[in-house]
C-alpha positions as CSV (number, residue, x, y, z in Angstrom):
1,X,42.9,-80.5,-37.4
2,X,42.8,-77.2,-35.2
3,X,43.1,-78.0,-31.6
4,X,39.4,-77.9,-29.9
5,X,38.2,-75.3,-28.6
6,X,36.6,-75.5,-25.0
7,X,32.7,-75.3,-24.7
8,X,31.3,-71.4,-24.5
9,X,30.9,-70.6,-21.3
10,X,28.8,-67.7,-19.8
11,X,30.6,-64.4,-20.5
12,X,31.1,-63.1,-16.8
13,X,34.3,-61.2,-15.6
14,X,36.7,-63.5,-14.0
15,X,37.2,-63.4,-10.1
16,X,40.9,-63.9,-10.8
17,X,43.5,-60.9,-12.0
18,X,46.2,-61.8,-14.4
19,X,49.5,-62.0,-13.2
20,X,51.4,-58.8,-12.3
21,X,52.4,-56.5,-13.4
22,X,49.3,-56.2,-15.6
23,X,46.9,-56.4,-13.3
24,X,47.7,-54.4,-9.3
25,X,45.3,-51.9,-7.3
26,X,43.3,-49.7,-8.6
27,X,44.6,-46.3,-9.1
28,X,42.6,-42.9,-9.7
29,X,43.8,-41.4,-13.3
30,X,46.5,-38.8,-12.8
31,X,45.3,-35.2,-13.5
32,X,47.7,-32.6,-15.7
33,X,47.5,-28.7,-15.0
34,X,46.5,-26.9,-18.3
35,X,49.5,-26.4,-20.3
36,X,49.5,-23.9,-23.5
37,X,49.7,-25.3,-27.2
38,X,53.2,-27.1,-27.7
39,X,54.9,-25.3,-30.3
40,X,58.9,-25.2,-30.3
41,X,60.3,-22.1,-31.0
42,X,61.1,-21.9,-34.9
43,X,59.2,-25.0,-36.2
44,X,57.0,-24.6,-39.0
45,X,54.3,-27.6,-39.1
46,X,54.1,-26.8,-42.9
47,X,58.0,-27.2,-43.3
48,X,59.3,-30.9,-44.8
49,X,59.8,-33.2,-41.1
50,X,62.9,-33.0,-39.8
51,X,62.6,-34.1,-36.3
52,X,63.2,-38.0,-35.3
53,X,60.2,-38.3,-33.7
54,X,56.0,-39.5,-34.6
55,X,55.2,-37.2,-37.2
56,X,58.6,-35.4,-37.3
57,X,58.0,-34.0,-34.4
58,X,61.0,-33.5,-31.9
59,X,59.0,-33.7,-28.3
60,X,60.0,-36.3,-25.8
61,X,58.0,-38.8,-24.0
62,X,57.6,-36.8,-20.8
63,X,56.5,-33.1,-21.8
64,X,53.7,-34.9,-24.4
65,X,50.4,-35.6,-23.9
66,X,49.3,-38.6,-25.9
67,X,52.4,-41.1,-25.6
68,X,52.7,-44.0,-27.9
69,X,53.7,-47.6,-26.9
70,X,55.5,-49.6,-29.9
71,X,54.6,-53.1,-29.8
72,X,56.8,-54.8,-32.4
73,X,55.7,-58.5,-31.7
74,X,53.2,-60.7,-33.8
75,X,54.0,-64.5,-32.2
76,X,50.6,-66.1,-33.1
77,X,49.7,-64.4,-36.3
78,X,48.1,-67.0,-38.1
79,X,48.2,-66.4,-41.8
80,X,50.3,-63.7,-43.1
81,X,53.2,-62.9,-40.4
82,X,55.3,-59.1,-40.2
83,X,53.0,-56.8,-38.3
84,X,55.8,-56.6,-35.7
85,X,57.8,-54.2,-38.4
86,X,54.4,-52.1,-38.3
87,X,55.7,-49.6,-35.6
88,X,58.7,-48.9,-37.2
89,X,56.7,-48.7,-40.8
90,X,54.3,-46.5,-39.2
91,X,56.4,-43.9,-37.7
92,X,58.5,-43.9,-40.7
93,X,55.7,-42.9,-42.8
94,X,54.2,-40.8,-40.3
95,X,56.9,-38.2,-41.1
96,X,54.8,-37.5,-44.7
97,X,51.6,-36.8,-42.7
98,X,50.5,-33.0,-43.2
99,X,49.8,-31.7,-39.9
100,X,46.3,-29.3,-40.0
101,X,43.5,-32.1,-40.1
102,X,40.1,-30.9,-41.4
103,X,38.1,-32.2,-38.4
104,X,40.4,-31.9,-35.5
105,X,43.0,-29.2,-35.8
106,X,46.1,-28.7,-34.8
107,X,46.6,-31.9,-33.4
108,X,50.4,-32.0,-32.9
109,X,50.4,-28.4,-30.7
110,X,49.1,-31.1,-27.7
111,X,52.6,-33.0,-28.0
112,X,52.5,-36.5,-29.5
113,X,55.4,-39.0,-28.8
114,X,56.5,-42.1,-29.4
115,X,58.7,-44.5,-27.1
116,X,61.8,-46.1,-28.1
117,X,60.6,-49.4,-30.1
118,X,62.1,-51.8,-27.6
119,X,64.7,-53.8,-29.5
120,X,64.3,-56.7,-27.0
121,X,60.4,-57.1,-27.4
122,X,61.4,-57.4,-31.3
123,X,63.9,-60.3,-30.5
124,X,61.4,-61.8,-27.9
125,X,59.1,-62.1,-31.3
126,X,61.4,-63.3,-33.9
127,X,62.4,-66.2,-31.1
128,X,58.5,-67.0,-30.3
129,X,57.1,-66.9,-33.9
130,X,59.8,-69.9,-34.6
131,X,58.7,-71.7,-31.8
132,X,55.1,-71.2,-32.9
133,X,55.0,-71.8,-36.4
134,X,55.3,-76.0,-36.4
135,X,51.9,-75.5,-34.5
136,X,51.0,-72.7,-37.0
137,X,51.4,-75.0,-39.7
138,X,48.9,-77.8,-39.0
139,X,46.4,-75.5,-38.1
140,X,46.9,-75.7,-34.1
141,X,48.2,-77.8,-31.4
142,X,47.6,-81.8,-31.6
143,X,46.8,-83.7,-28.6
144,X,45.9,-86.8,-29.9
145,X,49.0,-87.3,-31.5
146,X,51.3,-88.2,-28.1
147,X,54.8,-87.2,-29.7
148,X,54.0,-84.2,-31.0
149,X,51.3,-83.2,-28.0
150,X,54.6,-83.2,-26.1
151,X,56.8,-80.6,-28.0
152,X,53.5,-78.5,-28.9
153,X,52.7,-78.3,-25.2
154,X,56.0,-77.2,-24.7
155,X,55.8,-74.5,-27.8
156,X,52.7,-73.1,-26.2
157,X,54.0,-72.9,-22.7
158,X,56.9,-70.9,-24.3
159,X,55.0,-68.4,-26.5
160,X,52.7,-68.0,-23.9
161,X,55.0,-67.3,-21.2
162,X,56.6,-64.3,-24.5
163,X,52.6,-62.6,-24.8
164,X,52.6,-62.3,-21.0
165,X,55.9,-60.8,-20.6
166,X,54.8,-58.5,-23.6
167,X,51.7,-57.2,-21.4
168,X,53.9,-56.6,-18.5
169,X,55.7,-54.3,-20.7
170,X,53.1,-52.4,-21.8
171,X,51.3,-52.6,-18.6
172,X,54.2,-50.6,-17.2
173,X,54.8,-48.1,-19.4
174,X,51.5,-47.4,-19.3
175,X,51.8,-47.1,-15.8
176,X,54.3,-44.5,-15.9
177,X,52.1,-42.3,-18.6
178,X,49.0,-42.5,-16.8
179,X,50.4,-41.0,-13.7
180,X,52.4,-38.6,-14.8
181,X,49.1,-37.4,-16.4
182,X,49.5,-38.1,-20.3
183,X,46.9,-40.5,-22.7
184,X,48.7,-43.8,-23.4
185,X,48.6,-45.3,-26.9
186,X,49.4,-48.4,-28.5
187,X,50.9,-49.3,-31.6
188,X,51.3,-53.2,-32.9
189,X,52.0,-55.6,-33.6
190,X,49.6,-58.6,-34.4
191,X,46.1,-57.5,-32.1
192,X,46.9,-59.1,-28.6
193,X,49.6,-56.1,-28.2
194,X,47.5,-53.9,-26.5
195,X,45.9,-56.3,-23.5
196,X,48.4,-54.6,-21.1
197,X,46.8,-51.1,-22.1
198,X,43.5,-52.2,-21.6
199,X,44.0,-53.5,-18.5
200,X,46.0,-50.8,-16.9
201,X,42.8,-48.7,-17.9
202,X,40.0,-51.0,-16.4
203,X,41.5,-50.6,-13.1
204,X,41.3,-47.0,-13.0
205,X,38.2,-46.8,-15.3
206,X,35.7,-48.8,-13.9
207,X,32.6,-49.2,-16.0
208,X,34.8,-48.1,-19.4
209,X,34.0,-49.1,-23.2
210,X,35.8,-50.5,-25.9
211,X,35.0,-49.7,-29.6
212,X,36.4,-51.7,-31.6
213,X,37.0,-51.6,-35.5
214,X,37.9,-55.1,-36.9
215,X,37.0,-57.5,-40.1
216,X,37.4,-60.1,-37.0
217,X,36.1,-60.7,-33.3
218,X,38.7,-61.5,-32.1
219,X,37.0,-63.4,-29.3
220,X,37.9,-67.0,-29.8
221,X,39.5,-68.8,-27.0
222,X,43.0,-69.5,-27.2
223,X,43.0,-69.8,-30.9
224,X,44.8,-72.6,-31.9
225,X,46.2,-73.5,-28.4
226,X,47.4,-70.2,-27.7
227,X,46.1,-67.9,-25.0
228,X,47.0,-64.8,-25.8
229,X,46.4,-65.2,-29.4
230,X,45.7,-62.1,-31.9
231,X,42.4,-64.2,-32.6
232,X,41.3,-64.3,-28.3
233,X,42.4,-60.4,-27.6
234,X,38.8,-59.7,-26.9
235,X,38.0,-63.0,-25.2
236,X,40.5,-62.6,-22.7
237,X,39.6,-58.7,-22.0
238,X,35.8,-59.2,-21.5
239,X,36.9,-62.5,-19.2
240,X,39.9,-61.4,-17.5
241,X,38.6,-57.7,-16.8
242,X,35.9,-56.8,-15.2
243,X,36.4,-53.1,-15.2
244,X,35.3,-53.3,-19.0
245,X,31.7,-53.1,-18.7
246,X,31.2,-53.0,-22.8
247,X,32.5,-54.3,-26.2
248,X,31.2,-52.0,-29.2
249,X,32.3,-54.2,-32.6
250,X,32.3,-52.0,-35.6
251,X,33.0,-53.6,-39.2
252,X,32.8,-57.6,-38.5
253,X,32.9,-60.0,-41.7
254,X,35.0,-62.5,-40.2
255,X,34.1,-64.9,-37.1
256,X,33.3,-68.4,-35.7
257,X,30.3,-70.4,-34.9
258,X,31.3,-69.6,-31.0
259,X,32.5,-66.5,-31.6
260,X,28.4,-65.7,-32.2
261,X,27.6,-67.6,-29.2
262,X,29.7,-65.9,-27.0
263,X,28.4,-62.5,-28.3
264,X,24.5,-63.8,-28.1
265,X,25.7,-65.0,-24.0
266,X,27.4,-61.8,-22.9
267,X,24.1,-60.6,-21.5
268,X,24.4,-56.9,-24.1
269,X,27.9,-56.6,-22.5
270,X,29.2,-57.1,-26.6
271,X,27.3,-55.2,-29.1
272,X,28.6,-56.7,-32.9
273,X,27.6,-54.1,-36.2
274,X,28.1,-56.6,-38.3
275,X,29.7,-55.1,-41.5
276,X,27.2,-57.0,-43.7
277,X,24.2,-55.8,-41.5
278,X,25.9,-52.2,-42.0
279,X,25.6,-52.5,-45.3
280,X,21.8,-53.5,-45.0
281,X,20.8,-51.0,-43.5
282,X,22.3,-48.3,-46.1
283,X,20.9,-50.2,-48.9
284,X,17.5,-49.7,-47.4
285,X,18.0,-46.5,-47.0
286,X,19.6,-45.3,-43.8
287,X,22.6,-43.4,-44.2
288,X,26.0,-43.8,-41.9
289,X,25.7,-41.1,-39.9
290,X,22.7,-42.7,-38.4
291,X,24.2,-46.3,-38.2
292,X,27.2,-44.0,-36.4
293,X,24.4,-42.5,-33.8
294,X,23.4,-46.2,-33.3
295,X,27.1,-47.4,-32.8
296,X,28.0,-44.1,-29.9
297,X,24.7,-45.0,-28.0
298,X,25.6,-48.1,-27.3
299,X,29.4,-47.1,-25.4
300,X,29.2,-45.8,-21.8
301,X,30.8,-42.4,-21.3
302,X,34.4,-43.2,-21.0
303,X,35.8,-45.0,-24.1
304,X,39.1,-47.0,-25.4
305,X,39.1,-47.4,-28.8
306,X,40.7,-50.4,-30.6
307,X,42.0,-50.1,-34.5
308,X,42.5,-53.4,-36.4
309,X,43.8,-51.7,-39.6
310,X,41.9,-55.0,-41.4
311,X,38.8,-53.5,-40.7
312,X,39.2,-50.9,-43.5
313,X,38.6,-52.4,-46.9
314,X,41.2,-54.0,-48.0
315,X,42.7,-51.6,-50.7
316,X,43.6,-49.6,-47.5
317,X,46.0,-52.1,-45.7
318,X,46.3,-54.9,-48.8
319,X,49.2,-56.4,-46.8
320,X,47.9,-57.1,-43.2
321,X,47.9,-60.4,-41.8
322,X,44.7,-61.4,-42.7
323,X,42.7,-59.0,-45.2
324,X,38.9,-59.7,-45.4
325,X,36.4,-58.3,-48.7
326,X,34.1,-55.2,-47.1
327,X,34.8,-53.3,-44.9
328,X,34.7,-49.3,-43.7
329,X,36.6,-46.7,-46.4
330,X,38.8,-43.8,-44.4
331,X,36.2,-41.3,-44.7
332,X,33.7,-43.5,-43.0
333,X,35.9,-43.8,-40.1
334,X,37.0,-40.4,-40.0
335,X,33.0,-39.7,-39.8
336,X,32.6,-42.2,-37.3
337,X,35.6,-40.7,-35.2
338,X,34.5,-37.0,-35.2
339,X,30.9,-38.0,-34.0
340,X,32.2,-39.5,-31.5
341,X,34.6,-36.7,-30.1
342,X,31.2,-34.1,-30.4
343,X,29.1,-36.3,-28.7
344,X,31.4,-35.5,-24.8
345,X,32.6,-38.8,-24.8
346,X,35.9,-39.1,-23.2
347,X,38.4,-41.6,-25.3
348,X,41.4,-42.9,-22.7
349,X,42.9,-44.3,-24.4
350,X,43.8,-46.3,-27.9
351,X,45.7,-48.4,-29.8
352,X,46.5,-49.3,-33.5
353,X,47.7,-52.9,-34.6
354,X,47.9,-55.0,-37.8
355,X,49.9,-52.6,-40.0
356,X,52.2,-54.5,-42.3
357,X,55.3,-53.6,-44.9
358,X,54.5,-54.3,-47.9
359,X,56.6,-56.9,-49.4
360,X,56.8,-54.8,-52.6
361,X,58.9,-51.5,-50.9
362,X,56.0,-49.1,-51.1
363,X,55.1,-47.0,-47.8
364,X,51.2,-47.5,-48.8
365,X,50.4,-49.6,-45.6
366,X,52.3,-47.3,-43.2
367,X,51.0,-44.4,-45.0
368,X,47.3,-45.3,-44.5
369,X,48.1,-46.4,-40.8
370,X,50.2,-43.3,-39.7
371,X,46.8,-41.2,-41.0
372,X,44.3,-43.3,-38.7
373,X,46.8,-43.1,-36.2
374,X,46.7,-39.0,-36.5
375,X,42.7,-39.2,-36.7
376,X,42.6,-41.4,-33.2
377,X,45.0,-38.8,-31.9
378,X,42.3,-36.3,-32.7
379,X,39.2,-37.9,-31.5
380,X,41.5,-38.5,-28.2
381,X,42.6,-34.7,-28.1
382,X,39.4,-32.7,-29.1
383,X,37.5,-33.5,-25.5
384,X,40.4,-33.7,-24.0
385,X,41.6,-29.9,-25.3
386,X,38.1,-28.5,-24.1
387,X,38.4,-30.1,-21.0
388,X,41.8,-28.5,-20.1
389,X,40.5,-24.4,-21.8
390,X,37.2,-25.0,-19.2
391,X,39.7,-25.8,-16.1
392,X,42.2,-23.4,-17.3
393,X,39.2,-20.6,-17.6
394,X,37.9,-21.5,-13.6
395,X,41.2,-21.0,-12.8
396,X,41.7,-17.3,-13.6
C-alpha cells in the first residue's frame, strides 16, 4: 500500500525558507543594456546546423540572452523512468529545428544557450533512482512493516538529501544568469527539476505567476514518501514560496482526491482548467481562443511558465513517464503561447521537463520537445525584444 499521505492542510506560504542555497535575500532582477540582433558573421540560419550548441547555434552561455539549465535527473519517477536522457535528447534534436517561427520570428538573433549537461547531476540520478526503486516498487514507503520502515527511511533520507542538492544547483546557476541580466530556463528531467528556478524567481519577483501545462497536478505531498517528488513539484512551490502569489493549471486529466482539496483550499491562489472541462466548453460552443482569454486573465503580470511535455496528447511525447488520454495538440499551445506574449505579460522565466528517448531509436520525442522548447523561447523573447527597442529608442 502507498505510504499515507498527511491530512490537507490550508494552502498558506510557509514562514520557513528552504535550505540554502535555494532560498537567500531577495535580489532586484538584473537589467541588460539593449544589445543589436546576434548574428555571427557568416552564419546562415537556413544552412544545415553545424554549431555544438541548442539549435546549432555556436553562442556561449555569457553573451546569450535566454540561458538553459540541463537537468538530467529523474529519481522519483514513478512509472516509466529515463527523462534524465531528455536534455541531451532534446538538444540533439534541437539541431533539426528550422529557425524562422511563424509567430515569433527570428528567435535565435536574441542568443539562446545551453549549459554543459552536468555529468555529476547525471551520476547523482543513476545512484538515487537505485536507492529509490525498492520503494518504487510497492507503491511507496511502508511503515508498518518495522524491517523494511528502517531501510525505506533510510532510502528516502538519501534521495531526498540528491533532489535538494539538485535545487542548489539550479538555484545557482540561476543565480549567475539572472544577474548578469539574461532569462534562465530549465530543461528536465522528471518535473521537480525546476524548484530551484522557481524559487530563485519568487525572491526577486514577488507577487509572480506560474502557468502550468500538465496531464497532472503535481501537487501531492511527498508522493510516495518522497518530498521532492515529480508528483509534489507544485505542492512544495505554493507551500514553500511565498513570492508565488498564483498557480494557473492548463490541461489536467490526471489527479488525486487531495489533490482537488488542496486546489478548492488555496483560497483562488490555484486556478485548475481541467482538460475535460476544456473540452466542455468547446463542445458547447466556445472556441479556444476564448478558453485562452479565460486562462491569461487569471495570471498576474509577471509570469513563469512550466511545460510537462505529458500535457500534450499523447501522440506528441508517447514515451514520457506517465502519458495520460487528452490532452492540448501543438497548435493549441502555440495559440495559447502567442496570446500570451500580445497580451504585455512579461514571462521570466521557464522550464521544460518530462521528455523521454524513445526506446525504439527515433528522435520523435526530442523532436516534439526541442519545437515547444523554441515556442517558450519565443513567448519569453517577443515582450522581452519590445522592451529592449523602447529603452534603446529613449536612449537616442
Amino acid at each position: 500500500m502507498p505510504y499515507p499521505a498527511p491530512a490537507m492542510p490550508t494552502v498558506k506560504p510557509t514562514k520557513q525558507p528552504v535550505k540554502k542555497p535555494v532560498a537567500r535575500s531577495a535580489k532586484k532582477p538584473a537589467t541588460q543594456p539593449a544589445k543589436p540582433p546576434f548574428v555571427p558573421a557568416g552564419f546562415d540560419p537556413d544552412a544545415a546546423a553545424t554549431g555544438d550548441g541548442l539549435f546549432g547555434l555556436a553562442i556561449g552561455p555569457k553573451d546569450a540572452r535566454i540561458v538553459v539549465i540541463p537537468v538530467p535527473f529523474d529519481a522519483t519517477t514513478s512509472y516509466g523512468a529515463g527523462t534524465a536522457a531528455g536534455p541531451a535528447h532534446v538538444m540533439e534534436a534541437s539541431k533539426q529545428v528550422d529557425l524562422q517561427d511563424i509567430q515569433f520570428g527570428a528567435v535565435w538573433q536574441a542568443g539562446i544557450a545551453m549549459l554543459p549537461i552536468p555529468k555529476d547531476i547525471a551520476a547523482l540520478s543513476k545512484k538515487a533512482r537505485r536507492v529509490a526503486e525498492p520503494i518504487i516498487k510497492v507503491g511507496g514507503a511502508v511503515p508498518s512493516n518495522k524491517a523494511k520502515a528502517k531501510a525505506h527511511a533510510k532510502a528516502l533520507a538519501t534521495v531526498n538529501a540528491a533532489s535538494e542538492r539538485v535545487h542548489g544547483y539550479v538555484a545557482r546557476e540561476a543565480e549567475r544568469i539572472l544577474d548578469r541580466g539574461a532569462i534562465p530556463a530549465v530543461l528536465g528531467g522528471d518535473h521537480s527539476s525546476p524548484f530551484g528556478l522557481i524559487a530563485e524567481l519568487s525572491l526577486r519577483h514577488p507577487g509572480m505567476g506560474i502557468l502550468q501545462i500538465d496531464a497532472h497536478a503535481d501537487l501531492r505531498d511527498s508522493f510516495e514518501g518522497f518530498t521532492w517528488s515529480h508528483a509534489s513539484i507544485f505542492h512544495n512551490v505554493m507551500t514553500r514560496l511565498p513570492g508565488v502569489k498564483k498557480l494557473v493549471q492548463v490541461g489536467i486529466r490526471d489527479f488525486g482526491q487531495r489533490e482537488a482539496e488542496f486546489i478548492e483550499n488555496s483560497k483562488g491562489r490555484v486556478t485548475t482548467f481541467f482538460d475535460q472541462r476544456i473540452r466542455d466548453r468547446q463542445f458547447n460552443g466556445a472556441t479556444w481562443s476564448a478558453v485562452c482569454k479565460d486562462i491569461i486573465a487569471a495570471l498576474p503580470h509577471e509570469v513563469y511558465i512550466s511545460f510537462d511535455i505529458d500535457g500534450l496528447t499523447s501522440e506528441h511525447c508517447p514515451q514520457t513517464g506517465t502519458p495520460v488520454p487528452g490532452g492540448l495538440t501543438f497548435p493549441e499551445v502555440c495559440h495559447l503561447l502567442e496570446m500570451l506574449a500580445k497580451t504585455g505579460r512579461r514571462v521570466i522565466g521557464f522550464d521544460l521537463c518530462e521528455v523521454t528517448p524513445s526506446t525504439f531509436g527515433d528522435e520523435w520525442n526530442g523532436s516534439v520537445g526541442a519545437r515547444v522548447l523554441y515556442k517558450l523561447m519565443g513567448c519569453t523573447l517577443l515582450n522581452d525584444f519590445r522592451r529592449e527597442v523602447k529603452k534603446a529608442r529613449a536612449a537616442r
